[in-house]
N, CA, C and O atoms as a Tinker XYZ file with bonds, in Angstrom:
   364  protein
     1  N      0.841000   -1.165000    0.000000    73     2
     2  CA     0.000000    0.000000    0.000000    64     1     3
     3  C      0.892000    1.237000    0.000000    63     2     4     5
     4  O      1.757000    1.455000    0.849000    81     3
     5  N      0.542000    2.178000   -1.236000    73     3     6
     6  CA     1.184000    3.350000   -0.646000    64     5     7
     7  C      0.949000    4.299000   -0.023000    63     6     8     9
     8  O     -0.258000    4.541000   -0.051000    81     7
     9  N      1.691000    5.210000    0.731000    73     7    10
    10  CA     1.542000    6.508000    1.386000    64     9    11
    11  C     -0.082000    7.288000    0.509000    63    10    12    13
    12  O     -0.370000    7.540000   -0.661000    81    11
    13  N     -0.661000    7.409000    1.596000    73    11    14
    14  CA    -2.178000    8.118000    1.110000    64    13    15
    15  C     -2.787000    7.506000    0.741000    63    14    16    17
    16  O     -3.887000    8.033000    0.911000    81    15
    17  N     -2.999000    6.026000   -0.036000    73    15    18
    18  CA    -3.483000    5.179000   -0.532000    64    17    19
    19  C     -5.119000    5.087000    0.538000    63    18    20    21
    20  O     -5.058000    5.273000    1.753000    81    19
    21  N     -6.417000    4.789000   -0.153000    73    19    22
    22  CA    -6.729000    4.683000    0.922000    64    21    23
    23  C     -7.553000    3.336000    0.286000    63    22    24    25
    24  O     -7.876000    3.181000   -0.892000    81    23
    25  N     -7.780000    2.465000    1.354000    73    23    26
    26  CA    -8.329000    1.096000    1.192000    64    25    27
    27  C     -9.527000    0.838000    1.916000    63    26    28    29
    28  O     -9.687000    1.587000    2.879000    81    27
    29  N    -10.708000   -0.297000    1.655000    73    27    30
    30  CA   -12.059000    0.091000    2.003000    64    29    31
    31  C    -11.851000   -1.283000    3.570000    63    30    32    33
    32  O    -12.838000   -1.853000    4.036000    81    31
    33  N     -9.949000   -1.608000    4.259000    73    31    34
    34  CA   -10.505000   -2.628000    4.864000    64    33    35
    35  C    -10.668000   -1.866000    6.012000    63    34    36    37
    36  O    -10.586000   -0.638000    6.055000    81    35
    37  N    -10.921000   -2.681000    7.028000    73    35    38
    38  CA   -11.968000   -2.153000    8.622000    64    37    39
    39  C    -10.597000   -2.844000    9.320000    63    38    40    41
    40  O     -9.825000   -3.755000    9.018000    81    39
    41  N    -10.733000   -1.935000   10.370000    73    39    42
    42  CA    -9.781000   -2.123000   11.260000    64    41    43
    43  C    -10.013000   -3.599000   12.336000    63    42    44    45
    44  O    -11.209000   -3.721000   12.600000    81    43
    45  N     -9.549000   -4.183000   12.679000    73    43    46
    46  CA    -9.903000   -5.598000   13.376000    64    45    47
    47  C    -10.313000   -5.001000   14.455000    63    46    48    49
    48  O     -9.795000   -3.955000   14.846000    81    47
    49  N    -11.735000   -5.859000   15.342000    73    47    50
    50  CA   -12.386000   -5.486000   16.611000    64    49    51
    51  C    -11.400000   -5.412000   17.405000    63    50    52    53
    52  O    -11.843000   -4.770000   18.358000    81    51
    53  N    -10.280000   -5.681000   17.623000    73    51    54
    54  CA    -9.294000   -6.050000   18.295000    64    53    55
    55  C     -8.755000   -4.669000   18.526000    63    54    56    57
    56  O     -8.923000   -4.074000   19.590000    81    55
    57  N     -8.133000   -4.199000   17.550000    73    55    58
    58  CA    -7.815000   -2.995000   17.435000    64    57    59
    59  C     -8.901000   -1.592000   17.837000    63    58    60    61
    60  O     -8.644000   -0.453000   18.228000    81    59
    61  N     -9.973000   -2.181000   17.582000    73    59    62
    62  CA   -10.591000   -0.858000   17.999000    64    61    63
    63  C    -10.943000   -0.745000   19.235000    63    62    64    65
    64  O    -11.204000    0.363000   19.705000    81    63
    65  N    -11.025000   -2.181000   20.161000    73    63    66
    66  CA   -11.268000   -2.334000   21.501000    64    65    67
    67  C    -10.131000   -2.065000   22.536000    63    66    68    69
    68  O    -10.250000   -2.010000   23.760000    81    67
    69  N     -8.797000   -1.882000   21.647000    73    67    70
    70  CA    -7.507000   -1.412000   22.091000    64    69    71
    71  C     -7.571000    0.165000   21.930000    63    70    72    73
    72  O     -7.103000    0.700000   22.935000    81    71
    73  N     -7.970000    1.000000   21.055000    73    71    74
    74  CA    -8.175000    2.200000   20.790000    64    73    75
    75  C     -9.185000    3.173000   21.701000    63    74    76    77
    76  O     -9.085000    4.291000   22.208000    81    75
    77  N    -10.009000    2.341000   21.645000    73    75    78
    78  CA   -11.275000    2.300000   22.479000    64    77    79
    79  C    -10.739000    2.474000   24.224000    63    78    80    81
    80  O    -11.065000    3.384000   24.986000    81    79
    81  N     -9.818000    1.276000   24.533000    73    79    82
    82  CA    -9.633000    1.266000   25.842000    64    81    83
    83  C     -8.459000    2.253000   26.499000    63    82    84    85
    84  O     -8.100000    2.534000   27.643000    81    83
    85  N     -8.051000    2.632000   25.120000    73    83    86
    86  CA    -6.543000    3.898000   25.317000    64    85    87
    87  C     -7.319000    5.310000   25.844000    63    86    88    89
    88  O     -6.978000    6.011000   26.797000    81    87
    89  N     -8.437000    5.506000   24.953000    73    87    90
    90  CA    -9.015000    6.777000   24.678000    64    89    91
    91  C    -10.098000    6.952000   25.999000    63    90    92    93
    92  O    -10.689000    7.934000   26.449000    81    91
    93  N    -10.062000    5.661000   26.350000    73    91    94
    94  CA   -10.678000    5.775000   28.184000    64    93    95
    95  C    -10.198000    5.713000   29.292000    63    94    96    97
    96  O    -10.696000    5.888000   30.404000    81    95
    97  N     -9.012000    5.408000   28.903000    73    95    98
    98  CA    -7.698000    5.374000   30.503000    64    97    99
    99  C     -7.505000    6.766000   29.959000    63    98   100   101
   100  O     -7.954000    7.496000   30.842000    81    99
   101  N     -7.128000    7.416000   29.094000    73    99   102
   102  CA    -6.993000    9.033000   29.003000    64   101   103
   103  C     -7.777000   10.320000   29.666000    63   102   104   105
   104  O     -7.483000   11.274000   30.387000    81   103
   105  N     -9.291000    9.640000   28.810000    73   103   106
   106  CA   -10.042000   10.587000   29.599000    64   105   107
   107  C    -10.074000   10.027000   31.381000    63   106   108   109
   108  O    -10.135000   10.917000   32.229000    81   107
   109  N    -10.039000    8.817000   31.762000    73   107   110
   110  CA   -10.200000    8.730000   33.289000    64   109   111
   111  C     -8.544000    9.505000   34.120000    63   110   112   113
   112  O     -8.625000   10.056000   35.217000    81   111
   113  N     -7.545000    9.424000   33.560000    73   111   114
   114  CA    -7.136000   10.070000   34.003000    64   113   115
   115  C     -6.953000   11.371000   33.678000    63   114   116   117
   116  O     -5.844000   11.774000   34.029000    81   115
   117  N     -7.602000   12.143000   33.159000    73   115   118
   118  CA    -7.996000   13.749000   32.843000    64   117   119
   119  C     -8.911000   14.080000   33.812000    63   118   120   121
   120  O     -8.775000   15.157000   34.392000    81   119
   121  N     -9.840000   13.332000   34.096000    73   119   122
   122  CA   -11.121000   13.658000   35.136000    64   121   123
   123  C    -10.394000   13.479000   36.503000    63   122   124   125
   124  O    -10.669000   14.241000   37.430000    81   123
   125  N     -9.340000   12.344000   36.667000    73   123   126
   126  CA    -8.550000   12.242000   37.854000    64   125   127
   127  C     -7.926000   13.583000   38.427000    63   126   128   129
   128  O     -8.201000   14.255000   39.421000    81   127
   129  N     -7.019000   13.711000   37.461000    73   127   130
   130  CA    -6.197000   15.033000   37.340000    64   129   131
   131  C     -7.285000   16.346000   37.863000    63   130   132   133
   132  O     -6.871000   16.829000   38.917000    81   131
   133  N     -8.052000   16.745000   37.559000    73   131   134
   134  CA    -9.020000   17.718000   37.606000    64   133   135
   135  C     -9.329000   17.573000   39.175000    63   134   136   137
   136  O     -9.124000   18.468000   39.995000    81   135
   137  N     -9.817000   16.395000   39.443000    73   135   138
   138  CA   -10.412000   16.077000   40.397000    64   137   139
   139  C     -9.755000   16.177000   41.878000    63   138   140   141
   140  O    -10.301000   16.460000   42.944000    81   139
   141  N     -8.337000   15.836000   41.579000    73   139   142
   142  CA    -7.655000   16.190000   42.442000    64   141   143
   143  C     -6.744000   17.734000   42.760000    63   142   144   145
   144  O     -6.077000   18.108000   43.725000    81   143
   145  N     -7.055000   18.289000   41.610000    73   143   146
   146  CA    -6.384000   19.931000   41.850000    64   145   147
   147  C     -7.624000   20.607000   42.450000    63   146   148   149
   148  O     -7.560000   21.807000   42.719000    81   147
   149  N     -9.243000   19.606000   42.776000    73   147   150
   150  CA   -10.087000   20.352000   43.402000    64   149   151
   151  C    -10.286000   20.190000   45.102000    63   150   152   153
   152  O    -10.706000   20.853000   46.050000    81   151
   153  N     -9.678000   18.816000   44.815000    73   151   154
   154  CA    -9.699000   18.652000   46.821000    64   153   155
   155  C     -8.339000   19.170000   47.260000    63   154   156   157
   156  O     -8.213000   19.283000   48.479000    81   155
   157  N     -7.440000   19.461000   46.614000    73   155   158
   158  CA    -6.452000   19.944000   46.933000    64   157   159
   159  C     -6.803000   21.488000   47.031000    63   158   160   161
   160  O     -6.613000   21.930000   48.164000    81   159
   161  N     -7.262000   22.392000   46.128000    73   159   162
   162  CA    -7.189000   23.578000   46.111000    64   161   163
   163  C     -7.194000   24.285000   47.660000    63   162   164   165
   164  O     -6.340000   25.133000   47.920000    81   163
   165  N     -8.112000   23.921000   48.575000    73   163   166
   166  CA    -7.689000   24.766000   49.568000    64   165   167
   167  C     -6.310000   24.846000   49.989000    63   166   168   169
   168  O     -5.730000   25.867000   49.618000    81   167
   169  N     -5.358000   23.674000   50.961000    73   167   170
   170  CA    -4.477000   23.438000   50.784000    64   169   171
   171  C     -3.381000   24.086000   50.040000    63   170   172   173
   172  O     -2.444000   24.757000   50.473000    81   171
   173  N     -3.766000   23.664000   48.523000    73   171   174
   174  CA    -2.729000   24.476000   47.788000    64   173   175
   175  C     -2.663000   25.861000   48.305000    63   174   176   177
   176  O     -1.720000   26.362000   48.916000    81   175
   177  N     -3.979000   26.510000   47.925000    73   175   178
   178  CA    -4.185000   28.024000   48.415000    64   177   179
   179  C     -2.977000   28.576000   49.793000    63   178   180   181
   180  O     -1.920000   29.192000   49.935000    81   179
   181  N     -4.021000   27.853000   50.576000    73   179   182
   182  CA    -3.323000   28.287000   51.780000    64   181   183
   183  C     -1.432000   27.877000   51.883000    63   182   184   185
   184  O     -0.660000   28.834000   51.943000    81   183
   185  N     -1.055000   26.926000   51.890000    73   183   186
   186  CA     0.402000   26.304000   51.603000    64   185   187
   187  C      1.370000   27.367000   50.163000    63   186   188   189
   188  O      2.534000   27.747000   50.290000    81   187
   189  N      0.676000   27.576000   49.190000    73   187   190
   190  CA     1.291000   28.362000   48.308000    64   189   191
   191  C      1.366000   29.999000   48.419000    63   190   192   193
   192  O      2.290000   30.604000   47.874000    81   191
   193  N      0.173000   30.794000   49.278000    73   191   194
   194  CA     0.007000   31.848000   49.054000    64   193   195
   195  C     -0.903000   32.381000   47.909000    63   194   196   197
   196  O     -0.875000   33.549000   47.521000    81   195
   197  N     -1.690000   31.434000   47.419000    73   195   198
   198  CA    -2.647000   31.893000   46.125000    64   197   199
   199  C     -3.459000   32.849000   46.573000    63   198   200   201
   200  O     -4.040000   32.770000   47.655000    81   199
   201  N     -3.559000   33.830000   45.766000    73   199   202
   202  CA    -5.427000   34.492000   46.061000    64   201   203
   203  C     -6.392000   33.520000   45.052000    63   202   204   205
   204  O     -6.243000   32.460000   44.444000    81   203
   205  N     -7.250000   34.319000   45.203000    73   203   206
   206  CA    -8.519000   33.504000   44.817000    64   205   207
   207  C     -8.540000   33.361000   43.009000    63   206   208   209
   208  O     -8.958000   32.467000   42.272000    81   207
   209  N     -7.810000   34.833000   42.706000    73   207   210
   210  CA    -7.757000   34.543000   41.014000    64   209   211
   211  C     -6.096000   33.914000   40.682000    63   210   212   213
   212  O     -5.931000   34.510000   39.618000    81   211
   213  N     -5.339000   33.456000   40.800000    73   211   214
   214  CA    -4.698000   32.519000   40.955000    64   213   215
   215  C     -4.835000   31.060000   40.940000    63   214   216   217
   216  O     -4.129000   30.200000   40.414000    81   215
   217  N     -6.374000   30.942000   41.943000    73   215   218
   218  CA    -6.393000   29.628000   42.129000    64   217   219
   219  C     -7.983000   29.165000   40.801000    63   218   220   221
   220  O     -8.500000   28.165000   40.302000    81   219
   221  N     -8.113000   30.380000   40.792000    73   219   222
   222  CA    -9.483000   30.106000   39.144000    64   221   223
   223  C     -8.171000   30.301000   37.978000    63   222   224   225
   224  O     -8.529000   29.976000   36.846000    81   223
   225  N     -7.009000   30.681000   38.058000    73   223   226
   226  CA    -6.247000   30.561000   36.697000    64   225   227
   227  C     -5.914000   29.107000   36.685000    63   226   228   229
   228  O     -6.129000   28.609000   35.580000    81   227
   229  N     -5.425000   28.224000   37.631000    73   227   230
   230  CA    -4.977000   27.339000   37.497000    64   229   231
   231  C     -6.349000   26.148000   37.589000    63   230   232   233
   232  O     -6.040000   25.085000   37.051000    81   231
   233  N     -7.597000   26.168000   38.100000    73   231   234
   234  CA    -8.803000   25.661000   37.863000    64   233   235
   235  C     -9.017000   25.553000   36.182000    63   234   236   237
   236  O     -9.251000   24.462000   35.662000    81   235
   237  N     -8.932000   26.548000   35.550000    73   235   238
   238  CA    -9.766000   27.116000   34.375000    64   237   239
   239  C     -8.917000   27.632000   33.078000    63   238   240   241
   240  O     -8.915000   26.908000   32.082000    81   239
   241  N     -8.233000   28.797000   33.064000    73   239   242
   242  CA    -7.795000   29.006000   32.299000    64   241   243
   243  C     -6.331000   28.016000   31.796000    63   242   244   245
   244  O     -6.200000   27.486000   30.692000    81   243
   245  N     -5.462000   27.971000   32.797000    73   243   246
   246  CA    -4.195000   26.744000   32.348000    64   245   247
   247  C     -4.598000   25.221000   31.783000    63   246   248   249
   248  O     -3.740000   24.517000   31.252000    81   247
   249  N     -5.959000   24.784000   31.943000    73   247   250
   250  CA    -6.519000   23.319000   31.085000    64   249   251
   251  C     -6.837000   23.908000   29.936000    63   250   252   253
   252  O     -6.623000   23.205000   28.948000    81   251
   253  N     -7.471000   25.433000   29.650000    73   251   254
   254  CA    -7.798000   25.820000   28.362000    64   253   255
   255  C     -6.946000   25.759000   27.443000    63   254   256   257
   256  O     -7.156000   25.340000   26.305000    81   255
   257  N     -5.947000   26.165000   27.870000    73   255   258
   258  CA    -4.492000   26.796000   27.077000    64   257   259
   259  C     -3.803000   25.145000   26.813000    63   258   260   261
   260  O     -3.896000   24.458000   25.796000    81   259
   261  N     -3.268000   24.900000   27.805000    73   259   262
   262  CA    -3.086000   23.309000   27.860000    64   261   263
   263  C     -3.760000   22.097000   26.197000    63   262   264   265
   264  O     -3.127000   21.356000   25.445000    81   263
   265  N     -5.015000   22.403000   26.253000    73   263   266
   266  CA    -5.459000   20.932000   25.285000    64   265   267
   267  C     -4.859000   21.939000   24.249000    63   266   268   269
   268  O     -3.937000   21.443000   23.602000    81   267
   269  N     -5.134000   23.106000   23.969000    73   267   270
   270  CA    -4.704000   23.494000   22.522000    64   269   271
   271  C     -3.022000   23.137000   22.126000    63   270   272   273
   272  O     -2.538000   22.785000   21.051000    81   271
   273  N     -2.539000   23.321000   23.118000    73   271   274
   274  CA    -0.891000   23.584000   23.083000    64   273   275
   275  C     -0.313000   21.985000   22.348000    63   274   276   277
   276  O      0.300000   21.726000   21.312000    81   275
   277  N     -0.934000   21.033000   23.616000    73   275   278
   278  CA    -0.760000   19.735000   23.441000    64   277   279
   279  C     -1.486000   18.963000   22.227000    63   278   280   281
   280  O     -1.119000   17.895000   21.737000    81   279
   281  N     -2.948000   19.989000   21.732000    73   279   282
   282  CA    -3.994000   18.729000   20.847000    64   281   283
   283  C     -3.219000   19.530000   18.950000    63   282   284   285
   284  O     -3.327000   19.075000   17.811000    81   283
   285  N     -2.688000   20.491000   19.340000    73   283   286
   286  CA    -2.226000   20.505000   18.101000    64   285   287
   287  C     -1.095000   20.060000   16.966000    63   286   288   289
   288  O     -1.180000   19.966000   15.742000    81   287
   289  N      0.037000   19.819000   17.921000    73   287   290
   290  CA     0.586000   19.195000   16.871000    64   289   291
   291  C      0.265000   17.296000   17.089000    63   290   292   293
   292  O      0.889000   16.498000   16.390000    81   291
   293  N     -0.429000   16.979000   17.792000    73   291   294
   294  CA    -1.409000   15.424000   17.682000    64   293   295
   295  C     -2.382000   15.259000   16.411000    63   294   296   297
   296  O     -2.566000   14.289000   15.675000    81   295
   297  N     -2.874000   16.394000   16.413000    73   295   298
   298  CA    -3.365000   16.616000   15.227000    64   297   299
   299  C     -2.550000   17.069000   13.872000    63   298   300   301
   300  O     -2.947000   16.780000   12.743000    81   299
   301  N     -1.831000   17.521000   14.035000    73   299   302
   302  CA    -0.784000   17.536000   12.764000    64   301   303
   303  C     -0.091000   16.165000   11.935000    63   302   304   305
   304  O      0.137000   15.985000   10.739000    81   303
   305  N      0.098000   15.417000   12.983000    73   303   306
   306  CA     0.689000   14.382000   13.033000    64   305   307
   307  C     -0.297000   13.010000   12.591000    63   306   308   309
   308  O     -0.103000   11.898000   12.099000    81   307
   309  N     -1.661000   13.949000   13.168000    73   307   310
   310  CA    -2.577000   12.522000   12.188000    64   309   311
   311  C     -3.220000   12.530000   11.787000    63   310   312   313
   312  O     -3.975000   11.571000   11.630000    81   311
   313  N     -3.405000   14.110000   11.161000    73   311   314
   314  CA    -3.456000   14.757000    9.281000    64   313   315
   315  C     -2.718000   14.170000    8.765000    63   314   316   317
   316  O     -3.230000   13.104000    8.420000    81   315
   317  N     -1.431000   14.266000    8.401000    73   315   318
   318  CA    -0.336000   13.755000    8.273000    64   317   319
   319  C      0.118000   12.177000    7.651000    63   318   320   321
   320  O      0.635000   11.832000    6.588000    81   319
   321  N     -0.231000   11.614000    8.558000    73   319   322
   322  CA     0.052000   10.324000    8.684000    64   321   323
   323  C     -1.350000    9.463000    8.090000    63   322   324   325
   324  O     -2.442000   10.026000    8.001000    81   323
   325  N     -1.216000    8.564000    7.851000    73   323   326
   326  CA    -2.174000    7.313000    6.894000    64   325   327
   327  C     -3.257000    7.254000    7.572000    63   326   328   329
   328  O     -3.234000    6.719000    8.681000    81   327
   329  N     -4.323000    7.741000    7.099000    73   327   330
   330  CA    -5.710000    6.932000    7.818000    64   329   331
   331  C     -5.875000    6.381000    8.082000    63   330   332   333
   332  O     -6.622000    6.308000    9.057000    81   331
   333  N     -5.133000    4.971000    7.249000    73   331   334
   334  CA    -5.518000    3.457000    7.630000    64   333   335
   335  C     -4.752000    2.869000    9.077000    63   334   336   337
   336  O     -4.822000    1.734000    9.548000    81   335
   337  N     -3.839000    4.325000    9.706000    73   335   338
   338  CA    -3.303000    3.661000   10.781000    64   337   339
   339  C     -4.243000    4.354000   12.374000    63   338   340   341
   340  O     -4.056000    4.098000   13.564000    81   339
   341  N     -4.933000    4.990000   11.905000    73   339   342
   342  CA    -5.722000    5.606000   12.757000    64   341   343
   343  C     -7.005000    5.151000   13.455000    63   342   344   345
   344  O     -8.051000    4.860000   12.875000    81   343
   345  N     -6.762000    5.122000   14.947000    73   343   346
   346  CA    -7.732000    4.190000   15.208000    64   345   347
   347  C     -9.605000    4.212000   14.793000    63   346   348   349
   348  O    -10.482000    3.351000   14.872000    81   347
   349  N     -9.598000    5.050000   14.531000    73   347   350
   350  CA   -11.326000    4.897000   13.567000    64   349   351
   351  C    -10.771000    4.429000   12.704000    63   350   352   353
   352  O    -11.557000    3.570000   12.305000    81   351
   353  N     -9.396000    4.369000   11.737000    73   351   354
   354  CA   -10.080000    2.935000   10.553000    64   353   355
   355  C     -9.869000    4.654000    9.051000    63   354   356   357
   356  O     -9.852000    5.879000    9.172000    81   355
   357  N     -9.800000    4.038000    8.296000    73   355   358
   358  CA   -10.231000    4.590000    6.771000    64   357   359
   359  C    -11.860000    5.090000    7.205000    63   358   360   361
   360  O    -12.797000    4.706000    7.905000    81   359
   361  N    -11.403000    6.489000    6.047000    73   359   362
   362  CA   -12.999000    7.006000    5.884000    64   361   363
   363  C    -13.296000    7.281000    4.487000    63   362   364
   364  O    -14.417000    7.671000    4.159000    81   363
């Protein structure tokens, strides 16, 4: 097969139940992560010296900034790269 080529086969259940199970240990630990900069926040506060907009920058705005920084060149990379290796499969 060559580069760009695109072919009508389906990715094996196998593979997508591996894709599938990547893309849910990710998000569970994203919700983890979150979850714990919220029982922590007092703590932090008090232990670091935060004020209150300090501790909504690092709540709110630093995850905003964050997925873009990180989801873009992921996405470059699989523009880029073969469909057929991507876990949805050819479209």
């Amino acid at each position: 097969m060559k580069f760009g080529e695109i072919t009508d086969r389906e990715p094996s259940v196998g593979y997508r139940n591996y894709a599938l199970g990547i893309f849910a240990v990710v998000h569970a630990l994203n919700f983890i992560d979150r979850q714990i900069i919220s029982v922590l926040a007092l703590d932090l506060q008090r232990d670091l010296g935060l004020s209150e907009a300090d501790l909504g920058f690092l709540y709110g705005t630093t995850p905003s900034l964050e997925f873009p920084w990180a989801g873009s060149p992921i996405a470059g990379t699989a523009s880029a790269s073969r469909r057929s290796a991507s876990p949805c499969g050819p479209r």
